[in-house]
N, C-alpha and C positions, 0 to 999 in steps of 0.2 A: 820551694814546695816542702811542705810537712812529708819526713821519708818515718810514715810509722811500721812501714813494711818493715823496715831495718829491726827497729826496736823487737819487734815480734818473733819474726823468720830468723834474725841472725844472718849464721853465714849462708843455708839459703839464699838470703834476701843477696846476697854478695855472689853466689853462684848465677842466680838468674841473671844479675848485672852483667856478669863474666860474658855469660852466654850469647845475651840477647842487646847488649847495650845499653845504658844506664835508663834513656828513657824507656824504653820497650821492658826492660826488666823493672824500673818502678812500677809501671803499669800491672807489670804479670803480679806483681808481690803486691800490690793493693786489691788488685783481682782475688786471688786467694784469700786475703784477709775476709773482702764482704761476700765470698763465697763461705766461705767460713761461720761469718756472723751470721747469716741467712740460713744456712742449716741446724745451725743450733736455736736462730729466732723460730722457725717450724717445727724442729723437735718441739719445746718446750708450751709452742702454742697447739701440737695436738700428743702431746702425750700422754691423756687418757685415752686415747684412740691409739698409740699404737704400745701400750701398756693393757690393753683389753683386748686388741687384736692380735698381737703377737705371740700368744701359747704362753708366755710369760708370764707368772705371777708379778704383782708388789713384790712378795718376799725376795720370791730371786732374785729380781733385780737389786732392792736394795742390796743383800749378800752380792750381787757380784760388785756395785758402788765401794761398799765397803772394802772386800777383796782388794779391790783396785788401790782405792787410798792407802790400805796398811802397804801395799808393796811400794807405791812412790815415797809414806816415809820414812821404812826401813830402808829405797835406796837412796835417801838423801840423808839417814844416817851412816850409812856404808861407806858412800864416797865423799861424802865432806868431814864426816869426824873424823874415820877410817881410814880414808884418802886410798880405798881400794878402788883398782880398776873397775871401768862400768860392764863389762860382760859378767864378769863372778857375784860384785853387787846385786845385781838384777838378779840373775837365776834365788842367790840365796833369798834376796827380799821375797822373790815369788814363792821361794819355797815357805819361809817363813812364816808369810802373811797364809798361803793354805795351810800351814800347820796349825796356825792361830784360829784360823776357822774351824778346821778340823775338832777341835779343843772345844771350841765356844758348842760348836753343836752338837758334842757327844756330851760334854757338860749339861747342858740345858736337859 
């Protein structure tokens, strides 16, 4: 059997196994995956509905997309150029990436 749960999940996918036994845990970890894929297939097929319902602008949303990306790659400059531990990465990329915003909007 194709194990894409592994590829995915990681050591998850190896904890479940732990847990529940290799077939009951492939199980749970492909469970999850089209759990997974199924919620993101719904977002994205009504996300002018909950982009118009949710109080939310476009704008904020896209600001917090962006938000998000600059912190994942200033923490993937942190810990792999840097080779700093992932707690201190994190925080500074969060902090970074809102100062970077902070920036762009008082600029603008």
């Amino acid at each position: 059997m194709v194990d894409l749960a592994s590829l995915v999940l990681g050591g998850f996918q190896d904890s479940l196994d732990g847990a529940f036994g290799a077939s009951v845990g492939w199980v749970a970890g492909h469970l999850i995956l089209v759990g997974a894929v199924a919620l993101v297939t719904l977002a994205i097929r009504n996300r002018d509905h909950i982009v118009n319902q949710s109080g939310f602008s476009r704008d904020t949303l896209v600001d917090v997309a962006a938000t998000g990306a600059a912190t994942l790659f200033l923490f993937a400059i942190f810990t792999n150029t840097f080779g700093w531990p992932l707690a201190p990465a994190l925080a500074l990329a969060l902090v970074s990436a809102m100062s970077l915003r902070w920036h762009i909007l008082i600029v603008e």
